[in-house]
C-alpha positions in Angstrom: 110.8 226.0 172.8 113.7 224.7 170.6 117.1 225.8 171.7 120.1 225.3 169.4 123.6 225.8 169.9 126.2 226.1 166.5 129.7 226.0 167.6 132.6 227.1 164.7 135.6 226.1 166.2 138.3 227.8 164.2 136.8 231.1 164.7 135.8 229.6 168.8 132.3 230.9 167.7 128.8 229.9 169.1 125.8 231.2 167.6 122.2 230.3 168.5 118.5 229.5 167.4 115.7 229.6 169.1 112.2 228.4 167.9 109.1 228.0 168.6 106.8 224.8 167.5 103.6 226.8 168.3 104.5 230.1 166.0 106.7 227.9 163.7 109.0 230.9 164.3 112.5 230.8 165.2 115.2 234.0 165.9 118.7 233.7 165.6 121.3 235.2 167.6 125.2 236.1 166.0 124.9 234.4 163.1 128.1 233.2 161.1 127.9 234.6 157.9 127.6 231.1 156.1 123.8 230.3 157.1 123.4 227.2 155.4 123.0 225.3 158.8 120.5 227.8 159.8 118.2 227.3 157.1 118.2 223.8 157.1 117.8 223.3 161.1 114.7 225.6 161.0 113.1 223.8 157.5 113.8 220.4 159.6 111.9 221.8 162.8 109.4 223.4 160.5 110.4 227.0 161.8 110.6 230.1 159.5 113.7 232.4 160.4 111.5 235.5 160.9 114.3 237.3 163.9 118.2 237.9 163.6 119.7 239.6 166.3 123.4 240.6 167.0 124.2 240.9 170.4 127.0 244.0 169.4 128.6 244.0 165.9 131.4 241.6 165.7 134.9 242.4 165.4 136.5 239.2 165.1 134.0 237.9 161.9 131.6 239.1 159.6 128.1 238.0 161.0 125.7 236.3 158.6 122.6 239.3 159.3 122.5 240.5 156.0 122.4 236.9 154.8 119.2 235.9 156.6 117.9 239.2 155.7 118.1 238.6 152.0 117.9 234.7 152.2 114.6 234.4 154.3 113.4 237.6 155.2 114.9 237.9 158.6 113.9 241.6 160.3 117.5 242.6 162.0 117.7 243.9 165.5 120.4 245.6 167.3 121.6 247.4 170.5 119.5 250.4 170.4 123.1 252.2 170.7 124.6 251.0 167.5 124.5 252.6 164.6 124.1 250.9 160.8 123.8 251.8 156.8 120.7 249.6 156.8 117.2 249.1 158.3 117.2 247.5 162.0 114.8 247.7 164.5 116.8 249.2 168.0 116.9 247.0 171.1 116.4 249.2 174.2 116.5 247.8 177.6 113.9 245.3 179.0 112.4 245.2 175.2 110.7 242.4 174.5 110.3 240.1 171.4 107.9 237.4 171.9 106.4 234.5 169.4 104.1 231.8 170.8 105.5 230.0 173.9 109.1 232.2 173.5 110.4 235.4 174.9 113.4 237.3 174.4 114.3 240.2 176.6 116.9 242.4 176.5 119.8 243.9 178.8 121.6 246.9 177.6 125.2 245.7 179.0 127.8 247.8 177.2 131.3 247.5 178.0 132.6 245.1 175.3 131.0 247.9 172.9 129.1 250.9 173.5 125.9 248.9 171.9 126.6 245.4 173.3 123.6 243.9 174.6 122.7 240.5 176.4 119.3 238.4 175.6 117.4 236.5 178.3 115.6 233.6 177.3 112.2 232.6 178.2 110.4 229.2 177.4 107.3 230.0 178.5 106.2 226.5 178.9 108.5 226.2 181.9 108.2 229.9 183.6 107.4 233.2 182.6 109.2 234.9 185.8 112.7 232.4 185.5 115.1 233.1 182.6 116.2 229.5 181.2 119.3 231.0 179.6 121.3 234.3 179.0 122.8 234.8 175.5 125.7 237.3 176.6 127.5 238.1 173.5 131.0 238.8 174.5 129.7 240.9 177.8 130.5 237.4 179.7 132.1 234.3 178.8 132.4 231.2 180.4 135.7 232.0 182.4 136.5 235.3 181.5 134.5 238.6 180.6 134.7 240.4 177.1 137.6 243.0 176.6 137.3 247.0 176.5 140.0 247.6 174.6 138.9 246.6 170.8 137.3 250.0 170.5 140.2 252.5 170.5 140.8 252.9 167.0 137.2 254.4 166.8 137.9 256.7 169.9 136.3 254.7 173.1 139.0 254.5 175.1 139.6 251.0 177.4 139.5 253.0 180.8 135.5 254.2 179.6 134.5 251.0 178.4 135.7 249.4 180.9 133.8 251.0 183.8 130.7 250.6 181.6 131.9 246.4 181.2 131.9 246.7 185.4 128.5 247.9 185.6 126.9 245.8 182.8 127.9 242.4 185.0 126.7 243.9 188.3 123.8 245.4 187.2 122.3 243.7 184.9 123.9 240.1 184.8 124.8 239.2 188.6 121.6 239.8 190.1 120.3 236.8 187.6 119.8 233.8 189.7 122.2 231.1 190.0 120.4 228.3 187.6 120.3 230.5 184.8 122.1 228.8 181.9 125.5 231.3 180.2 125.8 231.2 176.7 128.3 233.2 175.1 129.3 234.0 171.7 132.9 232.6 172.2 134.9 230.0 173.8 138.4 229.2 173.9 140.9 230.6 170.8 139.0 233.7 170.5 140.8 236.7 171.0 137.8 238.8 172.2 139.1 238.0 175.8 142.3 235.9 177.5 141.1 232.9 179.8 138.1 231.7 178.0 136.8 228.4 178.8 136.6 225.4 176.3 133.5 225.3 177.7 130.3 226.8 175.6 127.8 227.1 178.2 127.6 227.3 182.1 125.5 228.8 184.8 125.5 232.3 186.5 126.0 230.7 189.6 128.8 228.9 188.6 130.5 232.4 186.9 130.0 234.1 190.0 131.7 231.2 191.9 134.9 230.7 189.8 135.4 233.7 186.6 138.0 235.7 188.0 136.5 239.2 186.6 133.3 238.6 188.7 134.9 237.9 191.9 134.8 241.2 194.6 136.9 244.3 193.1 136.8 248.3 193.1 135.1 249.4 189.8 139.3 250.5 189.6 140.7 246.5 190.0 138.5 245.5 187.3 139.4 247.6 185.1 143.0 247.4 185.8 142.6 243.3 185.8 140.5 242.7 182.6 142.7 245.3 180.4 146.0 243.8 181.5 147.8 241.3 179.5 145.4 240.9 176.4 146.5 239.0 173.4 147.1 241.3 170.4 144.2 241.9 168.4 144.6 241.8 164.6 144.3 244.7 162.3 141.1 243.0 160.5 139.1 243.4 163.9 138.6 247.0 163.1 137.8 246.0 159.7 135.0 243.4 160.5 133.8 246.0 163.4 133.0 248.8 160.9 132.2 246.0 158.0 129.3 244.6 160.2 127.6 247.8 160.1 127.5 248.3 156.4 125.5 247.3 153.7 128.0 244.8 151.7 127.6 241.9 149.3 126.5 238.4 150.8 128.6 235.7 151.1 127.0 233.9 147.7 127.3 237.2 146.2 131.1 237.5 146.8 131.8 234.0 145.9 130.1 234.0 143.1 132.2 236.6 141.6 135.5 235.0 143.5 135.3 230.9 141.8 137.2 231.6 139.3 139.4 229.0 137.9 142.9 230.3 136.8 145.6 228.8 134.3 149.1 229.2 135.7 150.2 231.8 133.7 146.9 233.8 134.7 148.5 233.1 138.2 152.0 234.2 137.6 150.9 237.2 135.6 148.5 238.1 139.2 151.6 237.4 140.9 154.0 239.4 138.9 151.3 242.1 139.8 151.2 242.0 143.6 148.4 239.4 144.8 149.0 237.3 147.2 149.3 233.5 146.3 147.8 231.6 149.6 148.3 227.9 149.6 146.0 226.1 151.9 147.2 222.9 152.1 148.2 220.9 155.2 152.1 222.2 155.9 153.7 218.8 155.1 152.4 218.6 151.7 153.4 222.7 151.0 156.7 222.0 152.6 157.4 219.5 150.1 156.2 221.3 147.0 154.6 224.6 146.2 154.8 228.0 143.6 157.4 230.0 145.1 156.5 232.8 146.9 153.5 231.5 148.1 152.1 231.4 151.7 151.2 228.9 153.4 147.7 229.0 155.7 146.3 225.5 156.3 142.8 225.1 156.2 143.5 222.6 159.3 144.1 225.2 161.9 142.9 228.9 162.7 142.9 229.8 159.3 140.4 232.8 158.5 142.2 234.1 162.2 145.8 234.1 160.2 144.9 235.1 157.0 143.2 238.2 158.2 146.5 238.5 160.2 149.1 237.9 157.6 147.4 238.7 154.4 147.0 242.0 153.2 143.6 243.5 152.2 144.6 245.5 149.7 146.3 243.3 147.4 143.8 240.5 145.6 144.3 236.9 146.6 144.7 234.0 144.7 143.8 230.5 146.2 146.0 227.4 145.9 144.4 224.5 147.2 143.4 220.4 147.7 141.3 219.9 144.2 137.3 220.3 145.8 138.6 222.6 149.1 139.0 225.7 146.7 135.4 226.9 147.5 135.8 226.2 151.6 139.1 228.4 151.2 137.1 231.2 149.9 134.0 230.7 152.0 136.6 230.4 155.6 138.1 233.8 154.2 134.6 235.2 153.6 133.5 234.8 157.2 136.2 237.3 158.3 135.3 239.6 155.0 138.1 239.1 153.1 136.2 239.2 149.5 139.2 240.1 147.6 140.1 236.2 146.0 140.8 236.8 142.5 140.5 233.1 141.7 142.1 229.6 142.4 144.9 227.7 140.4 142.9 225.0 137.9 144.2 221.8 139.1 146.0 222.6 142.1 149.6 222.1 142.4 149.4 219.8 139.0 149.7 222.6 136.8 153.0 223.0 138.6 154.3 219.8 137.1 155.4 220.8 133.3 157.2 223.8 135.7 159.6 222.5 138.1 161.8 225.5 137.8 158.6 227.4 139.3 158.7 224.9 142.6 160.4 225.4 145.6 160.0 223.7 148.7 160.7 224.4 152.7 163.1 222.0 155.1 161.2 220.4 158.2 164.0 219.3 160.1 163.5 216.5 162.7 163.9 218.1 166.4 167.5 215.8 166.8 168.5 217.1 163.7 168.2 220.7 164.4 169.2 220.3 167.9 172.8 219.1 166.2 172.7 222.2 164.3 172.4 224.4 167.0 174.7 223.3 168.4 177.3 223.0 165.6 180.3 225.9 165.2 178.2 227.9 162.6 174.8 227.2 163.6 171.3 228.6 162.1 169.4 231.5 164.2 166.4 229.9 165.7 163.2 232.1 165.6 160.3 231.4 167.8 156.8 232.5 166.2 154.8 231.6 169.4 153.2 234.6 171.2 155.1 236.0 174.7 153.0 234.5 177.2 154.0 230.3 175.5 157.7 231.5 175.4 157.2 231.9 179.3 156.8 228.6 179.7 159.2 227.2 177.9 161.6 228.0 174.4 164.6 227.1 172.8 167.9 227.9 174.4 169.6 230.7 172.1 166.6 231.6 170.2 165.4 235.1 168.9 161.8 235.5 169.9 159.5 237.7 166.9 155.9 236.4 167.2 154.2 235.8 163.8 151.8 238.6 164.0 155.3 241.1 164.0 157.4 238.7 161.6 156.7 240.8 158.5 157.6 244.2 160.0 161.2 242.8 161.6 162.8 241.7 158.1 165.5 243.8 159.2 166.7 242.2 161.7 167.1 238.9 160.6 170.4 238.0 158.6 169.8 236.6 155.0 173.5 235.1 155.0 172.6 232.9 157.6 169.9 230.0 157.5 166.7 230.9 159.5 165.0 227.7 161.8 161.4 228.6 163.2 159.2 226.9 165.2 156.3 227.5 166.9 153.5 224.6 169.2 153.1 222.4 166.7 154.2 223.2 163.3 151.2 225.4 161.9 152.5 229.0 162.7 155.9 228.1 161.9 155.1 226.8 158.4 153.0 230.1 158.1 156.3 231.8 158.8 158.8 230.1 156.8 157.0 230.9 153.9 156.4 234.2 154.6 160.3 234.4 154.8 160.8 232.8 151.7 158.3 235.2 149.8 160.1 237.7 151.1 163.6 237.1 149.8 165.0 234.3 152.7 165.5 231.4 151.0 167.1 229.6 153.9 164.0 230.0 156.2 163.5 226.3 157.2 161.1 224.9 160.4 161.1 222.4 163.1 159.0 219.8 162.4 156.5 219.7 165.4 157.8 222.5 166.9 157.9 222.7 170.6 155.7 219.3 171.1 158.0 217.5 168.8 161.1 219.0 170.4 159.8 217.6 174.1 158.8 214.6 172.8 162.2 214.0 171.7 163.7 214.6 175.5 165.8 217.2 174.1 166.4 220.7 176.7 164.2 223.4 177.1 164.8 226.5 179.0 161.6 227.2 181.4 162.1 231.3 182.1 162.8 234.1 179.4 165.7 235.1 178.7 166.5 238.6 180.7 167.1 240.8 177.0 
């Protein structure tokens, strides 16, 4: 048996192959939608990629089933509970899909979704009675256990999925034994739970030992523990959800029709219209030169997570970006099914150069710096972008906390006679921020260069509890 892990770290995504040397057949399990890697693992193993499964459709990306369908041939399989616009073979409980020395057997384990389902892993060679691994979707992670809650828009509500999440783990996934290997569909950064591990694979034994959602609780505790405190999904979650169970373009199909190279009056004339100008380069470079009224989203962080946050679907996106990263812009946008880029400015932020009067640029102030202004007689109103549960630890004295996911819908609360200083961990959300500002009519929107780390680093004060309002 071959057993392969791909890990995508700015979505926290782990997808898997699994061949067989015998067959020269492989399967693959939750597939990004890019499936370049794919194709060439199983052409340098010999293997033909004859199985994709999806272990529940996706909320958080586009998986890449339709892809291998039309790239290779791939036969798709789902939970026998999910419903789809094209052909899939249904996976009912203790099914069985078997090529040469491998099996695959399946767990109905709803909870995450009504159709979720978890695959054991058999390599025969070793035992046909042991599992080697579990591929558990987001039904269990390493550390944590998927959340009920993504489902409400589509009328499952957290309380019913919830109960079903409590008996998938103790009827199906607990009684495993101990040795058998986890491997989930997400680690750390995703949003599909709260205390994942930045670990991508562990044992049951281990789980049962130290994730706090398998320890002993009333059907009632658990439900009550794993729907409390969840990050804020984004609104592209329900998106991708329903998206995965369509029939839709491919990836090449989409960005194929998106490469288009655009003069800078093409660009302006797109803006003038309502699209979106996304710059992705690093937020140092965009802070000291971009088109004004464009966003910043560096390719260098969670990108496809904050773009599907910040941007809007319904308005067509043009791409400003590093000459040669234009295409992995597109692509990282693609994987969370935003095929809307109209284009990409020729040449970058040169064509700007004949048009200085079309530049504007964003001030990163050194922590000491804005610390002086804070505390000067007419000081700036500080903004923290970071989520709830980071301002807990620590924040800025004085400041006004509006997360970044809720910065667009509380324009009216923020002066625009009064300069505007954000910061966030590090610098990436907070550039994200200021230029949302800025495209939004606050010219004084400035950042912290660093934010938080930078602001530590420099021994300056930090308050350690909220602030009681």
């Amino acid at each position: 048996m071959i057993f392969k892990q791909f890990y995508l770290p700015c979505l926290a995504h782990a997808s898997y192959l699994i061949g067989d040397e015998e067959t020269s057949t492989a399967a693959v399990v939750d597939p990004q939608r890019d499936t370049d890697q794919y194709t060439a693992f199983a052409a340098e193993h010999a293997l033909q990629i004859k199985h994709v499964l999806l272990t529940h459709l996706h909320a958080d990306f586009v998986a890449g089933h339709l892809e291998l369908r039309d790239r290779v041939g791939s036969t798709i399989y789902l939970g026998a509970a999910a419903k789809a616009a094209y052909a899939f073979t249904p996976l009912r409980d203790r099914d069985v899909l078997e090529f040469g020395r491998v099996r695959l057997k399946v767990l109905e384990t709803p909870g995450h979704t009504p159709e979720s389902i978890s695959i054991l892993v058999y390599d025969l060679s070793a035992s046909a009675t042991q599992p080697h691994a579990v591929l558990t979707g987001d039904t269990l992670f390493i550390g944590d256990v998927g959340r009920p809650d993504l489902r409400a828009a589509l009328g499952w509500s957290a309380t019913d999925l919830g109960a079903l999440l409590f008996d998938s783990l103790h009827s199906k996934l607990l009684p495993l034994p101990d040795p058998c290997l986890v491997y989930p569909a997400h680690g750390a950064g995703s949003l599909c739970g709260k205390a994942l591990s930045k670990e991508t694979v562990s044992t049951l034994g281990e789980q049962r030992r130290s994730n706090y959602a398998l320890q002993p609780m009333s059907k009632e505790a658990f439900i009550q523990v794993v729907t409390a405190d969840q990050p804020e999904a984004p609104a592209y979650f329900i998106y991708d959800a329903v998206l995965n169970s369509q029939e839709r373009p491919t990836l090449d199909q989409a960005l194929a029709r998106e490469m288009n190279p655009l003069a800078l009056d093409a660009v302006l004339e797109l803006q003038a219209q309502g699209a979106q100008i996304l710059d992705t380069r690093d937020a140092t470079e965009f802070a000291s030169a971009h088109l004004a009224g464009s966003i910043n989203i560096g390719l260098l962080g969670q990108y496809a997570t904050w773009a599907g946050t910040v941007l809007d679907r319904k308005h067509p996106i043009v791409i400003i970006a590093d000459p040669g990263r234009e295409n992995e812009s597109a692509l990282r946008l693609g994987r969370i099914g935003f095929d809307h880029v109209a284009g990409y400015l020729k040449d970058g932020l040169h064509s700007l150069k004949s048009r200085p009067d079309l530049t504007a640029t964003t001030d990163r102030l050194s922590p000491p710096f804005a610390a002086e202004l804070l505390s000067s007689p007419q000081p700036p109103l500080a903004i923290d972008v970071r989520a709830p549960r980071e301002r807990e630890q620590k924040y800025i004295a004085g400041s006004l906390c509006i997360p970044l996911n809720h910065l667009t819908e509380n324009l009216e609360k923020l002066p625009k006679d009064r300069p505007l200083l954000l910061y966030c961990a590090s610098g990436y959300r907070s550039s994200i921020g200021a230029s949302l500002l800025q495209s939004r009519g606050f010219p004084r929107a400035s950042e912290i260069a660093g934010g938080i780390l930078a602001w530590e680093a420099a021994n300056l004060p930090l308050q350690s509890a909220p602030p009681l309002s």
